[in-house]
C-alpha positions as CSV (number, residue, x, y, z in Angstrom):
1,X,-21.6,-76.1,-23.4
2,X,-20.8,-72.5,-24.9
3,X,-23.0,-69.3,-24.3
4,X,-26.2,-72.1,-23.5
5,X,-26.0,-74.0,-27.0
6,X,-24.0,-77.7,-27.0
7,X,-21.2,-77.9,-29.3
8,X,-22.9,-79.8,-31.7
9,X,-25.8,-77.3,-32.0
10,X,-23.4,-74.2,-32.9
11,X,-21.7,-76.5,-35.4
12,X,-25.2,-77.2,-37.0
13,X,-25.5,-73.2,-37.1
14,X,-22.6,-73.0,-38.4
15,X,-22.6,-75.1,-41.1
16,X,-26.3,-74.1,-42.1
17,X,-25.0,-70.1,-42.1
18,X,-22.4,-71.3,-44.3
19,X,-24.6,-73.1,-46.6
20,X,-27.1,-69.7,-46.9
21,X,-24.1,-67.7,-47.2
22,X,-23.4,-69.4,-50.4
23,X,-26.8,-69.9,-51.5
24,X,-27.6,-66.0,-51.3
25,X,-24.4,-65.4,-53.1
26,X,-25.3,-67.8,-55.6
27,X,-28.8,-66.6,-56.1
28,X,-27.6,-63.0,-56.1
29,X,-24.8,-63.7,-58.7
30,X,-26.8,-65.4,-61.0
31,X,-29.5,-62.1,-60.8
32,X,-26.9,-60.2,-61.9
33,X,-25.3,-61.9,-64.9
34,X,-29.0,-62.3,-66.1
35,X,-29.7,-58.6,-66.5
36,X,-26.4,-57.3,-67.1
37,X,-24.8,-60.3,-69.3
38,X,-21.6,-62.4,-67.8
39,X,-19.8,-60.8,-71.3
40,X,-20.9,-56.9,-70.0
41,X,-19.9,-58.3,-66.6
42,X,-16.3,-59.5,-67.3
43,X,-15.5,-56.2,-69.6
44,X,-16.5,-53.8,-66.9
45,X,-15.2,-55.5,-64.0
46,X,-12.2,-53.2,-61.8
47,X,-9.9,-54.0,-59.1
48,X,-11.4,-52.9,-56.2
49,X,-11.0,-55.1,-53.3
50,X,-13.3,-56.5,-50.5
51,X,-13.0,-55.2,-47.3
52,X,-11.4,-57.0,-44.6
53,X,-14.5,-57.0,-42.7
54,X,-15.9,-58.4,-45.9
55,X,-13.5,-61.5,-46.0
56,X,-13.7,-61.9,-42.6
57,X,-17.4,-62.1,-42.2
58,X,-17.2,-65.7,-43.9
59,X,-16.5,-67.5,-40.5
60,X,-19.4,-66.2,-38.6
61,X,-22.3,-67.8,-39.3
62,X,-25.3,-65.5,-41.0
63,X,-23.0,-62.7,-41.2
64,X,-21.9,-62.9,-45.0
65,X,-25.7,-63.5,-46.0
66,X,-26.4,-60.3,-44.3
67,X,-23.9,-58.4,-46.2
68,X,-25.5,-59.9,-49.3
69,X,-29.1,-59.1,-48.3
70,X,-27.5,-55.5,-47.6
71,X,-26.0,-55.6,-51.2
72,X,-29.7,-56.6,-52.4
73,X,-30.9,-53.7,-50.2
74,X,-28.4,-51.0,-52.0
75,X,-29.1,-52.3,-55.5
76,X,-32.8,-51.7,-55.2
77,X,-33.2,-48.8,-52.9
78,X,-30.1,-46.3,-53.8
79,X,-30.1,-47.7,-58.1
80,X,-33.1,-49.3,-59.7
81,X,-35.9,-47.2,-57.3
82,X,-33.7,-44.0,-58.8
83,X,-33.7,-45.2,-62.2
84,X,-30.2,-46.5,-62.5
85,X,-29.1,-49.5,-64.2
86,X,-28.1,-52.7,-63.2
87,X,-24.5,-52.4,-64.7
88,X,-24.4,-48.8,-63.0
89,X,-24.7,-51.2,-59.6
90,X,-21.9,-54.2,-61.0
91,X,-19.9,-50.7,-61.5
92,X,-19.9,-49.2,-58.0
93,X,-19.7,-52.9,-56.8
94,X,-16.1,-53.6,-58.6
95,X,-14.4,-50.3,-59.1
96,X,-12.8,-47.8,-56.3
97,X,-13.7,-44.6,-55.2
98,X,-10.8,-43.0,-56.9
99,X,-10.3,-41.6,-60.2
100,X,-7.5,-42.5,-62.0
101,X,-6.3,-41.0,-65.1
């Protein structure tokens, strides 16, 4: 038994996080390329990298759904309430902070 739950139930969570994690990603992905285009997508993808929290938050169950849900949360409150675009969003999504020329 670990923290209360049998070792079958917090495989079960487990497994059923991982499933929504992919599911929300999935969902969320497919929102995208439907309003900005998979062509417009591709063109202005950048470089920037995930976090390592990011990566990380894969193997605990729920946790990379949240950060979805969070992304979901940023598109519509901080760009499409304010009148930004969708590719404004893909934009701050893929490309750093810094300004290279």
């Amino acid at each position: 038994m670990i923290a209360g739950m049998f070792e079958q139930e917090i495989a079960a969570y487990i497994i059923y996080g991982i499933f929504l994690n992919f599911l929300f990603s999935i969902l969320f992905a497919m929102y995208l390329s439907k309003n900005i285009g998979v062509e417009e997508m591709a063109k202005n993808m950048g470089t920037k990298q995930q976090s390592l929290l990011v990566k990380l938050s894969l193997f605990i169950p729920y946790a990379k759904m949240l950060v979805t849900l969070y992304r979901v949360a940023i598109l519509q409150i901080f760009f499409l309430n304010r009148g930004h675009s969708h590719k404004e969003f893909w934009i701050y999504l893929t490309h750093d902070d810094k300004i290279t020329e």
